[in-house]
C-alpha positions in Angstrom: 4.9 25.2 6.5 6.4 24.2 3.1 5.8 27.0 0.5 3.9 26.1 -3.0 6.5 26.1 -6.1 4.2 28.3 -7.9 0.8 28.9 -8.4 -1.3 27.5 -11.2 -3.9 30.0 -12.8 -2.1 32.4 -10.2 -4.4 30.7 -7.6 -4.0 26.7 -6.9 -0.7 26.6 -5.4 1.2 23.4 -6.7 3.4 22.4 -3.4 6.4 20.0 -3.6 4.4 17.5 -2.3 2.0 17.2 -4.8 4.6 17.5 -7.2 6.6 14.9 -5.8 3.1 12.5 -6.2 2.8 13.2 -9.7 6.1 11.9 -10.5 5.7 9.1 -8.4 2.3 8.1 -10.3 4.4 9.0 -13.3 7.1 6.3 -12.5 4.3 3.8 -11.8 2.8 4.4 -15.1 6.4 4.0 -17.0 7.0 0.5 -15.3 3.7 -0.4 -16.4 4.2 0.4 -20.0 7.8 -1.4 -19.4 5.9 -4.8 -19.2 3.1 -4.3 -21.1 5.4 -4.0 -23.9 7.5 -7.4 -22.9 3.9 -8.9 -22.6 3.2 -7.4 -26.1 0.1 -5.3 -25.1 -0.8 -2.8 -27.7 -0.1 0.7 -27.3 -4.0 1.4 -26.9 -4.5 -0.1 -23.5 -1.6 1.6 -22.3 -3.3 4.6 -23.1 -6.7 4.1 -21.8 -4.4 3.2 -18.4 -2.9 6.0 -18.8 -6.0 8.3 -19.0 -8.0 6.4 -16.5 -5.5 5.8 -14.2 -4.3 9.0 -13.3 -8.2 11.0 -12.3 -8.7 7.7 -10.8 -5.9 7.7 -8.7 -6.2 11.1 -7.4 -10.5 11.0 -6.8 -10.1 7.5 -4.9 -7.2 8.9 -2.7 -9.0 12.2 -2.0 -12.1 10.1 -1.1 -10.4 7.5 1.1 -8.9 10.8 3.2 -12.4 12.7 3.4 -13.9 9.7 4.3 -11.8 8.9 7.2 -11.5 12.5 8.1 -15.7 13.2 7.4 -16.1 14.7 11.1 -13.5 17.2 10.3 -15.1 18.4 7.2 -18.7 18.5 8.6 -18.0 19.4 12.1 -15.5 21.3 12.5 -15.1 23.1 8.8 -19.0 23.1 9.2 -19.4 21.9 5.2 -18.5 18.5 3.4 -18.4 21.3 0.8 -14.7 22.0 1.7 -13.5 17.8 0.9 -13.3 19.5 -2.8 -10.8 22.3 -2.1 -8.4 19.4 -3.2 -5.6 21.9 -3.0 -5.9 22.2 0.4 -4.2 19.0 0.5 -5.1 15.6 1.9 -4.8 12.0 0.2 -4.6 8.6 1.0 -1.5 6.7 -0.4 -3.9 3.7 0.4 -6.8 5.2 -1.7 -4.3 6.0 -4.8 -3.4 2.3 -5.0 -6.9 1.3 -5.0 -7.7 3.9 -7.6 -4.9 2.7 -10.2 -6.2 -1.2 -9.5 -9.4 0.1 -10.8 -8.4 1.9 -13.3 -6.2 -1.4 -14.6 -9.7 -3.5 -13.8 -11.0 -1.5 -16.3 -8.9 -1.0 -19.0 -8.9 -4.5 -19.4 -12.8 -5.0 -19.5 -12.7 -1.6 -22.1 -9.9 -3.4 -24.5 -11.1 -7.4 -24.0 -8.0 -8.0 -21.9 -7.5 -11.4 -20.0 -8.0 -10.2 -16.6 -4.9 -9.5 -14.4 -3.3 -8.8 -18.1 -2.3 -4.9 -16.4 -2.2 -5.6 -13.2 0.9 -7.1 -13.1 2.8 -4.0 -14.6 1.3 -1.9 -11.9 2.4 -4.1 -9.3 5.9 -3.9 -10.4 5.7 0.3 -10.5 4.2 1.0 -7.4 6.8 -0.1 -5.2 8.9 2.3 -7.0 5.8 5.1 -6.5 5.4 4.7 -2.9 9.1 4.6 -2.2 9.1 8.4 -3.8 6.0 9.0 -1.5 7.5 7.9 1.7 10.5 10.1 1.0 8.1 13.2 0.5 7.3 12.2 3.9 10.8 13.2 5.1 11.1 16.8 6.6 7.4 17.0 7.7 5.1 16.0 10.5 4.5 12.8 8.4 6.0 8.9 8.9 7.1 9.8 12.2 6.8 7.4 15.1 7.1 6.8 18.6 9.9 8.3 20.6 13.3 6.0 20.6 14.5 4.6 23.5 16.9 2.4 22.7 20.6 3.9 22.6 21.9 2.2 19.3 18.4 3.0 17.4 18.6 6.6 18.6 21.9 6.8 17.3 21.2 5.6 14.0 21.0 8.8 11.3 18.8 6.5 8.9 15.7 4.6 12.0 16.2 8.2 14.5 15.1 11.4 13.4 14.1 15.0 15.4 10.6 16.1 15.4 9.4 19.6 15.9 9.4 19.0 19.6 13.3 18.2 19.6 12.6 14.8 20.5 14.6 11.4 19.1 11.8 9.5 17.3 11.1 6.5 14.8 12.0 7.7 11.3 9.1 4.9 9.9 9.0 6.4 6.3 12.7 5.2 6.4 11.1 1.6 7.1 8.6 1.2 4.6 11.0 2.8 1.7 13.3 0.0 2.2 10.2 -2.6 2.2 9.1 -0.6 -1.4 12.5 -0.9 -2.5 13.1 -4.8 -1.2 9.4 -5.9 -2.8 10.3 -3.8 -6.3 13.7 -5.9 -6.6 11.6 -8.7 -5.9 9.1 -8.8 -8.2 11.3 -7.4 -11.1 13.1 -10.5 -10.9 10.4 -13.1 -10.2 8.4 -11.3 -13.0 11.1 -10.9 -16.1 12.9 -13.8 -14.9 9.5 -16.1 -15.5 9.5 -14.4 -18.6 5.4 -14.3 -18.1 5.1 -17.7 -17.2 2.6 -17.2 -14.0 -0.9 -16.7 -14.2 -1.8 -12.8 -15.4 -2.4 -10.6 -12.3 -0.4 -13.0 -9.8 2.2 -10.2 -10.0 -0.4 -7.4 -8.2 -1.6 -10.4 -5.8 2.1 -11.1 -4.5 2.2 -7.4 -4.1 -1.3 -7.1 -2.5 0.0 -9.6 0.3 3.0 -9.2 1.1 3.0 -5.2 1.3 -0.4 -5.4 3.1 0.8 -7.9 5.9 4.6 -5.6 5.8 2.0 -2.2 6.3 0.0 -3.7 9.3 3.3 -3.4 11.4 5.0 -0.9 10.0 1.5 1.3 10.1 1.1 0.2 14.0 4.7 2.2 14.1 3.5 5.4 13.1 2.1 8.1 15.7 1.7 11.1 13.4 -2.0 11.0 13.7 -2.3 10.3 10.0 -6.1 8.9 9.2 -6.3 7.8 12.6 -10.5 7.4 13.1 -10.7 7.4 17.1 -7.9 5.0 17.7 -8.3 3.0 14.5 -5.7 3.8 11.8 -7.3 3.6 8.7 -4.7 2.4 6.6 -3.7 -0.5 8.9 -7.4 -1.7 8.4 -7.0 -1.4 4.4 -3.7 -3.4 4.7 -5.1 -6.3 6.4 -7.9 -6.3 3.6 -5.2 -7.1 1.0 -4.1 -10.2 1.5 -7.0 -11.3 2.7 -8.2 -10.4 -1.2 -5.3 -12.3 -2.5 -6.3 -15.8 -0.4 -9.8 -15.1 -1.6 -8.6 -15.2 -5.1 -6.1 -17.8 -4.9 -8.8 -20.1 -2.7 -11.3 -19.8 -5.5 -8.9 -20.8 -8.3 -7.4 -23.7 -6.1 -10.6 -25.1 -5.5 -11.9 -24.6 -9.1 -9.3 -26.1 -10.1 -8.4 -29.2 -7.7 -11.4 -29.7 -5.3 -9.1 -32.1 -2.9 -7.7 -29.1 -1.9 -10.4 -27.3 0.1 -9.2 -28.8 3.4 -5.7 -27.2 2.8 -7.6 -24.0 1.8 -9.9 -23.7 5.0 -6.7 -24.4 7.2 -5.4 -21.0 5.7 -8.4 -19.1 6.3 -8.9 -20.4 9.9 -4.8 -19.4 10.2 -5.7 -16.3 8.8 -8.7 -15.2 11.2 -6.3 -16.2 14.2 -3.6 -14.1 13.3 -5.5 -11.3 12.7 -7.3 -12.1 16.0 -3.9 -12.1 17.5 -2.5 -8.8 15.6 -5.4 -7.0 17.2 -4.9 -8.3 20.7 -1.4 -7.5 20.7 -2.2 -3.3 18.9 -4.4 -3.0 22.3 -1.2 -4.3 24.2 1.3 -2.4 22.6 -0.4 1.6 23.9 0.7 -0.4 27.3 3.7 -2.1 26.7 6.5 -2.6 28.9 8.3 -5.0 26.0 7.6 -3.1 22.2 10.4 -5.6 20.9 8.4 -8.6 22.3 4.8 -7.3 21.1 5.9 -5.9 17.8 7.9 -9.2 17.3 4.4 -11.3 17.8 2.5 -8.9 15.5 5.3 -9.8 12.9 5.3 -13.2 13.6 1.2 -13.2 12.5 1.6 -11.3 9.4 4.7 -13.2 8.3 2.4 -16.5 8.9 0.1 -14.7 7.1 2.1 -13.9 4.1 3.9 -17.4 4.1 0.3 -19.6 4.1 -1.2 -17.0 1.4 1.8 -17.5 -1.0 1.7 -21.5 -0.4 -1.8 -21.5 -1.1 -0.5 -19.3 -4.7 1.7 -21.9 -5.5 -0.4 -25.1 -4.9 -3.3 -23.1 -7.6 -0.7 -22.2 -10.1 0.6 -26.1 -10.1 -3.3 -27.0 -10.6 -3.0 -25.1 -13.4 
């Protein structure tokens, strides 16, 4: 068990964990006040993001764990009392995100903002912030996935790791820091390099989708038991719910904007409901696999169809523009 740094009022014991968290919200914050100074943004709204942002952050991803963990508290522990012995440990990385898109939601509505107008410089930040998370991962019973039997993948020091058992498994927080790293590059370019010339919050929505659709495979990899409800993994359910938030936002403004295009619009949503139709058939089929390349390569093949017809559907509302 990891040991706290030190303890604060001699009794909460600050861990390296938690530490590690704070910095990564920390970086996520600093990115945001990068571009809300390119965007010209006053130094107020920062603030109020700032202050919001960070109790925000750490309430939603308290609430997300204790909600998918409520049977522990009240049944086992005997109390939902216990869900606020926060340093007792246990967040959502999932909740935190949805806790700083609030927290941008409403610092806009606070200072008159055009919506979107923060969400942008959040986008580009938490890449960064859940990179630093998925690292914190390393070393612990966390991010750990099935056991490796391929030869070449359990030789690799960077996809093979040991767990406590001594057994050669899936280092998946390995996965999903190069997919942070990949989408920050990403969006740092497409976002300086249009100089702000895409509608405000399109930034947070190209983020929304394509890390959601990434985390419904790379979640499906895990097998630490991390907010796994039953046999539902919690955060795979929230990761689907992102993009399908994006389309719903990009559908509205397409067809607000250019009516023609409600035929093209329903064809994504009728794409969308059979790939995530399909990526649930082939979760059942994976516990019983005798091909994970095969299954895991159909589940990408969904979310990438996913991502692809969600971004087309961007593009044709920002030309309608």
């Amino acid at each position: 068990m990891t040991e706290p740094v030190f303890h604060l009022f001699g009794r909460v014991p600050l861990m390296p964990y938690g530490l590690g968290a704070a910095a990564a919200l920390l970086i996520v914050l600093i990115a945001a006040g990068f571009l809300c100074r390119r965007r010209k943004i006053g130094f107020g709204p920062f603030i109020s993001l700032c202050a919001l942002g960070i109790p925000l952050c750490w309430l939603t991803a308290r609430l997300v764990y204790v909600l998918a963990n409520i049977t522990y508290y009240t049944r086992t522990l005997g109390s939902l009392g216990f869900a606020g012995r926060f340093w007792d440990g246990g967040y959502a990385m999932t909740g935190a995100l949805l806790g700083l898109i609030l927290a941008g939601a409403l610092t806009e509505r606070l200072h008159r903002l055009a919506p979107g107008s923060l969400q942008d410089g959040l986008a580009l930040g938490l890449p960064l912030g859940a990179a630093v998370l998925r690292q914190l991962e390393r070393g612990t019973a966390l991010g750990l996935g099935r056991a490796i039997e391929t030869p070449w993948l359990a030789g690799s020091p960077f996809f093979a790791v040991k767990d406590i058992t001594g057994a050669t498994v899936h280092a998946v927080y390995n996965d999903e820091t190069v997919l942070c790293l990949l989408l920050f590059i990403g969006l740092a370019l497409w976002l300086l390099l249009r100089r702000g010339n895409i509608p405000r919050g399109d930034g947070m929505l190209v983020f929304l989708t394509v890390y959601g659709c990434a985390m419904v495979v790379l979640e499906s990899l895990r097998d630490d038991g991390h907010l796994v409800v039953h046999f539902v993994r919690i955060q795979q359910v929230i990761a689907v719910i992102l993009p399908v938030v994006a389309l719903g936002v990009w559908s509205r403004r397409l067809m607000n904007r250019d009516s023609t295009k409600k035929r093209q619009a329903l064809i994504t949503w009728l794409l969308f409901a059979a790939a995530i139709g399909l990526g649930i058939v082939q979760e059942f089929a994976i516990d019983s696999s005798e091909n994970l390349w095969l299954d895991y390569g159909i589940m990408a093949a969904c979310v990438i169809a996913m991502a692809v017809s969600a971004l087309r559907i961007r593009r044709l509302a920002e030309r309608a523009l």
